[in-house]
N, C-alpha and C positions, 0 to 999 in steps of 0.2 A: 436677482433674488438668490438669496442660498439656497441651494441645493439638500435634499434630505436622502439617507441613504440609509440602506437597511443593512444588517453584515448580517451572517449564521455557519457555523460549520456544523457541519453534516459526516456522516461514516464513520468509521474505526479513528480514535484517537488519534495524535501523534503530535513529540514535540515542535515546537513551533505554532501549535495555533495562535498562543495567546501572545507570540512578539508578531505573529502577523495581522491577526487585530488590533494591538498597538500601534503597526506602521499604518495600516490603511485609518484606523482611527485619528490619532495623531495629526496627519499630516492633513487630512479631510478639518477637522477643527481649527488646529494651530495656523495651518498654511493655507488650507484656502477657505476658511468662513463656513465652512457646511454642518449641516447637524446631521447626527449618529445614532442608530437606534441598533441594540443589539436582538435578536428572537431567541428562545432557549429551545434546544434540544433539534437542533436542525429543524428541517422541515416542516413536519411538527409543532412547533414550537410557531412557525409560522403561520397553520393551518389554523392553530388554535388563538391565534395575535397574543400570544403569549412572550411580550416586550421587557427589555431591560434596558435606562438608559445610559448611553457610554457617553458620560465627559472624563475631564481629564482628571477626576480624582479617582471613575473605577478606572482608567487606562493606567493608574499609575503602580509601577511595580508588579508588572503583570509579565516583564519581556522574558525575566528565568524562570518562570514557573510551568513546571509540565501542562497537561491535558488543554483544557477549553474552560473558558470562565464560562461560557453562555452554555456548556452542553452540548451533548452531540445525541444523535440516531441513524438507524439507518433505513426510517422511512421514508417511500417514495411519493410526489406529489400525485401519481396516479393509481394509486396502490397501497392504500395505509390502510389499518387496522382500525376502525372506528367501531365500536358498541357490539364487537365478535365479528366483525363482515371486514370484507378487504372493498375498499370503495375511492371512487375515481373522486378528489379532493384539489382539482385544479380551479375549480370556480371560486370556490373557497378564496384558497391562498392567492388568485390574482384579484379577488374583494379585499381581502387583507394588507394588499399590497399598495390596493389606489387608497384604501383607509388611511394608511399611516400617511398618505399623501408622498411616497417615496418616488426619488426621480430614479435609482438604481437601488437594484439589489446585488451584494456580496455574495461568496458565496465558494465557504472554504472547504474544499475535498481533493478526493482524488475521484477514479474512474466510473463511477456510479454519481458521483454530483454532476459528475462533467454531463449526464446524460440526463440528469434532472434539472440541470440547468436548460440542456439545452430544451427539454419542453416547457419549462416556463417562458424560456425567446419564443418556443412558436405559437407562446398564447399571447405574446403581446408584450412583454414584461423585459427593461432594459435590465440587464443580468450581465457580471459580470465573475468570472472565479480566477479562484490562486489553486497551484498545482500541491496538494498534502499527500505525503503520502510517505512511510519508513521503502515501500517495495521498489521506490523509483521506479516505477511501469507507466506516468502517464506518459502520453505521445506530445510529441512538440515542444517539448520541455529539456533544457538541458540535464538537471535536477529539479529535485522535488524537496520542500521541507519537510523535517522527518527522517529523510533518509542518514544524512551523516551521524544525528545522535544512535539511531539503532548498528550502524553500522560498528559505532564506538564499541557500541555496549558486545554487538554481539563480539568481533573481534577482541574483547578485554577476556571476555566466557572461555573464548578458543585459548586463549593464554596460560589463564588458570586451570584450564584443562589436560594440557599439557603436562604438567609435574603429578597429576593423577594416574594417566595414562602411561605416562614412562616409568612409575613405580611399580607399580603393581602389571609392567608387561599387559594392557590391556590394549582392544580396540574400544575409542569412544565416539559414537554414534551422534553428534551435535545437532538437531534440526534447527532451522533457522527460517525464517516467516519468510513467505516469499509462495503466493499459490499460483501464479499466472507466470513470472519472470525471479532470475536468479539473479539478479541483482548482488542482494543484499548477502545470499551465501556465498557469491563469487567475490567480492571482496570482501567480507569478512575472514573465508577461508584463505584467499590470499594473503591478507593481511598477518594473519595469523600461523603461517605455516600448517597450514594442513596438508595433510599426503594423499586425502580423497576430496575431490568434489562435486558433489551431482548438485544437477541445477535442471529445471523443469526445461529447457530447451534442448537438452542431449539426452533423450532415453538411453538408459546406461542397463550394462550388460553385469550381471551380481558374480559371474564368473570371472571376470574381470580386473572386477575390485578386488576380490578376495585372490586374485593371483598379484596383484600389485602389493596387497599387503604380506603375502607368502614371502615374494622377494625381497623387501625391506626385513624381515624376520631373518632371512638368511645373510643379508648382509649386513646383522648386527642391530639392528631396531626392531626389535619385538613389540612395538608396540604402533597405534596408530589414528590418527584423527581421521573423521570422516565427516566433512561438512556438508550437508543436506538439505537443501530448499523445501519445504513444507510439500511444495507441488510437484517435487522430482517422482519421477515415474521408471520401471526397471520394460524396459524391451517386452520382456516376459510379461508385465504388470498390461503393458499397450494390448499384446495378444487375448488377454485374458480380458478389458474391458470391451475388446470388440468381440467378444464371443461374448457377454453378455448382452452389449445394444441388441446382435440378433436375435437371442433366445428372448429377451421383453419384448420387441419387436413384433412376435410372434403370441404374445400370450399378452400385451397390453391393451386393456381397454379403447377404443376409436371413439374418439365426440366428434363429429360433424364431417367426420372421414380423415380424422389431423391424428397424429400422435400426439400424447404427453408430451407437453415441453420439457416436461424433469426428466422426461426418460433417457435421455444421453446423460444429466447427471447423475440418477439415479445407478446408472452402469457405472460411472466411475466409482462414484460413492464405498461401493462393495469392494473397490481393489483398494481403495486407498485409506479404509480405515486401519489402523495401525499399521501400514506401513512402516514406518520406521523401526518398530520393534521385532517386525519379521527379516527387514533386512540382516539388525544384529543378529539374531540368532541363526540366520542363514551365513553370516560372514563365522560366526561362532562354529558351525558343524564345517564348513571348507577349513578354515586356517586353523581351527586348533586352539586359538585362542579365546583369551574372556571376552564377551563383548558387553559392552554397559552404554547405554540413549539416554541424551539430558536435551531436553526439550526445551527452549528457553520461554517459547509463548509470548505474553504480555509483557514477560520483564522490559521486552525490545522497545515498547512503547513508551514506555514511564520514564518518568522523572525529567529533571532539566535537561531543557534543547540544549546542545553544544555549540560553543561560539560562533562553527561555521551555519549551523541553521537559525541563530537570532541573526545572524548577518542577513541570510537570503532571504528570510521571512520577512524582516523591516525593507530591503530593496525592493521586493513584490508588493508588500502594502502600499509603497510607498506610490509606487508607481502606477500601483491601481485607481490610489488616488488622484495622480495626474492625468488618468485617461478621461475620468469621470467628470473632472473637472473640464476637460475637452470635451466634453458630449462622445466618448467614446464609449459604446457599450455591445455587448454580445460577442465578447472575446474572453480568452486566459491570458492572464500574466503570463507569460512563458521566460524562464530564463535562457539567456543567451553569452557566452562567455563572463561579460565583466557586468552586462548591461541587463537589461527587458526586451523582450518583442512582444506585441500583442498576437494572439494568433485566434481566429475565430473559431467559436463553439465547437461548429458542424467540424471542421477540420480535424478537430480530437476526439471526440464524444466517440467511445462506442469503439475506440484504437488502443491496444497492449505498446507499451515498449517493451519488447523483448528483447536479449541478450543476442547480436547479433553470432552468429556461428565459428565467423572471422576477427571477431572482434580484437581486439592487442590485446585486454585482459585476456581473455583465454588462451591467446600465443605464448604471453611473457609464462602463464602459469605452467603450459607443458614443457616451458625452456626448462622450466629449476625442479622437473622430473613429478609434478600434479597430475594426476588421473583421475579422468573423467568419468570412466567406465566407459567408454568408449571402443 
């Protein structure tokens, strides 16, 4: 009997959704006989059996197009917002799920799906995801789709910034998305020639940087990029949120003898709000020079996936589709050199890839004279 399968993408946009819902649609249809149902708005959208159906007239002309036909959120099946109250919504969605009579559910994200996927496996529910994501942070993944278009866009940014910055003898301040792992500003910034890079795995010293860009000043380059991970954090920045956890620590509310779970974030929260505009003005009063922050944000998200993420995104569908047709389910697509591996839930849910310390990116970058703040 055919197989009936649900798809949804869930969290923060990013190119490729909508060629990797073509490949796993696609090929589940065309190749092996199965029918497709899409849900809108992630999760959600499932809670609510809120369906759309994918044949091949919506699959078609969908592979260059940015965002998600079906919608995205980023609520959680245990944790959603229903009628002002945050309420546990898993009975729900696995009624929804024997309703549509699905033999697998889809299930496009990055690190936060991976972790809703995996409690819909432990309610019973064959589930299976594709790795999305611009920050390339999930685990067990060689990449991720998403990441080569933002990667474009941001490195084209670093480009055009360039002929600003060397005009007018300026430091320009780039943040670049990336809250967990520095991925995206360590090749971007490489890419790009920049002469600083902080990235949330090296807490970087502000004395530092600004003695790195002194030096370039005096030997003729008065001007200077500095590329920045959203989650880069300054040494100084570290000290200062651990002298907040203890002072909340001290003064936070106790329910049933536990701290606040926010209250580690709640302490970061306070160092890291404009960070980046305090760095410039702190690189402005050391060097001497102007400094001016261009924040790229969502632009990194938008618009058409780049040749090389319709490629990964249709090999992951594609392949998802061949699992399911196996009766393979409670795994990620995981890419692996040229190929697929499947790798199970448990094994990633709940795991960062972070930028290894030794990595060759960060070798080859301090060979051609890049500081880290280090």
């Amino acid at each position: 009997m055919s197989k009936f399968i649900g798809i949804l993408t869930a969290g923060g946009d990013s190119p490729g959704l909508n060629a990797a819902i073509r490949g796993v649609g696609k090929a589940a249809l065309v190749y092996h006989g199965m029918h497709i149902v899409g849900f809108r708005d992630g999760f959600r959208g499932l809670m609510e059996n809120r369906t759309t159906p994918l044949d091949r007239g919506n699959l078609a002309g969908i592979l260059t197009i940015g965002g998600t036909i079906l919608g995205t959120s980023r609520d959680k099946p245990h944790k959603m917002p229903v009628g002002g109250k945050m309420l546990n919504m898993l009975d729900t969605i696995v009624a929804n799920y024997h309703g549509n009579h699905l033999d697998c559910l889809v299930c496009l994200g990055g690190g936060g799906t991976l972790k809703n996927a995996l409690r819909l496996k432990q309610a019973g529910l064959n589930v299976i995801t594709l790795p999305k994501t611009i920050d390339n942070d999930v685990a067990g993944t060689d990449t991720s789709f998403g990441f080569d278009t933002a990667l474009g866009i941001a490195t084209e940014a670093i480009d055009r910034l360039h002929s600003t910055a060397h005009s007018h003898h300026r430091i320009i301040v780039v943040e670049i998305m990336g809250h967990r792992a520095g991925w995206l500003a360590l090749g971007a910034g490489i890419a790009g020639g920049a002469d600083v890079i902080l990235i949330p795995e090296i807490p970087y010293d502000v004395d530092s940087v600004a003695a790195a860009i002194r030096a370039r000043a005096r030997g003729g380059s008065p001007f200077s990029i500095v590329a920045m991970a959203e989650g880069a954090v300054s040494k100084q920045d570290l000290e200062a949120i651990a002298a907040a956890e203890i002072t909340d620590s001290k003064t936070a509310k106790v329910k049933d003898g536990r701290k606040s779970d926010n209250q580690e974030a709640d302490a970061a929260e306070l160092v890291y709000a404009d960070r980046t505009l305090r760095l410039a003005k702190k690189l402005e009063a050391l060097t001497g020079l102007e400094a001016r922050v261009t924040i790229l944000g969502h632009v990194q998200r938008g618009g058409a996936p780049s040749a090389g993420d319709r490629i990964l995104a249709t090999r992951l569908g594609t392949a998802c589709a061949d699992l399911i047709a196996e009766g393979t389910y409670g795994v990620m697509v995981a890419a692996r050199g040229d190929g697929t591996r499947s790798v199970t839930i448990e094994e990633v849910a709940g795991k960062v890839k972070t930028v290894p310390l030794k990595h060759s990116l960060i070798a080859s970058a301090r060979r051609v004279g890049t500081n880290f703040g280090d």
